[in-house]
C-alpha positions, 0 to 999 in steps of 0.5 A: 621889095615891091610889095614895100615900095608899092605901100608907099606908092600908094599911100602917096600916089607915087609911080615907079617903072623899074627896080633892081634889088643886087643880090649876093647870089651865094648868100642869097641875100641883098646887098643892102641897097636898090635901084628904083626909077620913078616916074617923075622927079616929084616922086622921086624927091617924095618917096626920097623924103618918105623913106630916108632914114626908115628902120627896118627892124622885124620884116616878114619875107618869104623866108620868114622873120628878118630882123634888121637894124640898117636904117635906110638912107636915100641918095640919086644914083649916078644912073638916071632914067629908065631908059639909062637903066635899061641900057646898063642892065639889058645885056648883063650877065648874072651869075645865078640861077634865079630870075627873081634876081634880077632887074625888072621893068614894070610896064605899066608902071606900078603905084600900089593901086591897081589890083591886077598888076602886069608882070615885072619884064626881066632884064639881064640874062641868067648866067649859070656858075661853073660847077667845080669838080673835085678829086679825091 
């Protein structure tokens, strides 16, 4: 996810500072929608305009071809603001055992440019499952 939003941070000069993409960690597939703080209303509102209604259709992943037929739609979350994302994620449990599951804050802010990019911050902690044991 963002390799994709940075194509479109860069191609419209955009900037973001956090992502979080929920997973369905025993499908290990997404959920189907994110949470992405731009680092200003304008690009907020651009990147909203930009991707609204985006059909996914054939996407090359790290597991391979995915076909999809979702078409994206956009809205405001009811969390607003890196330092509200934080806050709700920072002492969050996630019942995986993948950090690239999780939230991450990107400092400094990604816009798709920058060839040497820092590392995404991981937020939340990882919370492994309890392994049930069956008897025969």
């Amino acid at each position: 996810m963002l390799e994709f939003i940075d194509l479109y941070c860069n191609q419209y000069s955009l900037e973001y500072d956090f992502l979080y993409l929920p997973m369905d960690f025993r499908k290990r597939d997404n959920l189907g929608y994110c949470f992405v703080n731009f680092t200003s209303a304008a690009a907020a509102e651009k990147f909203k305009q930009v991707i609204h209604k985006y059909e996914w259709g054939t996407v090359q992943t790290g597991c391979g071809l995915i076909t999809s037929n979702k078409v994206c739609e956009t809205t405001w979350a009811r969390i607003q603001g890196k330092q509200s994302l934080l806050r709700r994620f920072q002492a969050s449990k996630f019942d995986c055992d993948k950090l690239d599951y999780l939230p991450v804050v990107l400092d400094p802010p990604r816009n798709g440019l920058d060839p040497i990019r820092a590392p995404p911050v991981v937020i939340g902690r990882l919370q492994k499952r309890a392994v049930s044991k069956m008897y025969y």
